[in-house]
Residue, then its C-alpha position, 0 to 999 in steps of 0.5 A: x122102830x125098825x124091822x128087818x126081813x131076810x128071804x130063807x127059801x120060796x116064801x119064806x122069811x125071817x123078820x128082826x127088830x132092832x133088839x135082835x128078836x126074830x119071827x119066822x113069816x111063810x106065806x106058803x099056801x097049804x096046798x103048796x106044802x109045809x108052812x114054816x110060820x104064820x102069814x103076814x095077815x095072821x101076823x097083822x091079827x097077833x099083833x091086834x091080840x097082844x097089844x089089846x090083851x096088854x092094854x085090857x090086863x094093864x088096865x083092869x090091873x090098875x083098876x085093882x082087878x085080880x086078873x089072873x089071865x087073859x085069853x084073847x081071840x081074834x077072828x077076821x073076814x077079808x075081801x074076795x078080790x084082790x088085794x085082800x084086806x081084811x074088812x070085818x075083825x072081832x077081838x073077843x077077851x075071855x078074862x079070868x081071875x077072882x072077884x072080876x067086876x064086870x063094869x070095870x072089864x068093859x072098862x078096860x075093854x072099851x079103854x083099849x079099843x078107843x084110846x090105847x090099842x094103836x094096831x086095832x085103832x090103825x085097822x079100824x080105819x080100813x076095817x070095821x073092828x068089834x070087841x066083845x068080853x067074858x068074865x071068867x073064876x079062876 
């Protein structure tokens, strides 16, 4: 795996993977005028988002769970001083489809967070992280 980073302008960049697919990071501060796209840690978050949210439908699918759509919420606390690393992360899966069996859910929730998911699993090693799950009727 290999990223690449190129500096636009202030605190702005553009970062590429091998395959040529590219994310726009802006660390600017809201006071320090427009944000062009989101920060390094919020980036760190989507990443915990998209690869639970992968492992929580992939699994319940093969579960023959009829999951329609999952939304996931990941909300976090981070340390005071500097450097400020995050040291409380939540992920909260709302997953909706037809006849969702809630053991199965938690399943695949608790599947992701102790065996599969790499960012939340690498994060939980400088963070505590939780995982919590709703079942929603489509």
């Amino acid at each position: 795996m290999k990223i690449t980073s190129q500096w636009v302008d202030g605190r702005c960049f553009v970062a590429s993977n091998e395959r040529g697919n590219s994310i726009v990071i802006d660390g600017t501060s809201p006071d320090e005028g427009t944000k062009r796209g989101a920060s390094p840690m919020e980036l760190l978050l989507m990443g915990v988002a998209g690869c639970s949210s992968i492992d929580v439908v992939d699994i319940a699918k093969k579960q023959r769970q009829n999951v329609v759509d999952c939304i996931t919420t990941v909300e976090a606390e981070r340390a005071d001083t500097i450097p400020r690393v995050f040291t409380k992360i939540h992920i909260h899966f709302k997953v909706i489809g037809h006849d969702l069996q809630e053991e199965s859910i938690g399943k695949a929730v608790a599947l992701s967070a102790e065996k599969y998911c790499s960012a939340s699993i690498m994060l939980s090693k400088a963070a505590e992280v939780s995982h919590s799950f709703e079942i929603a009727t489509a």
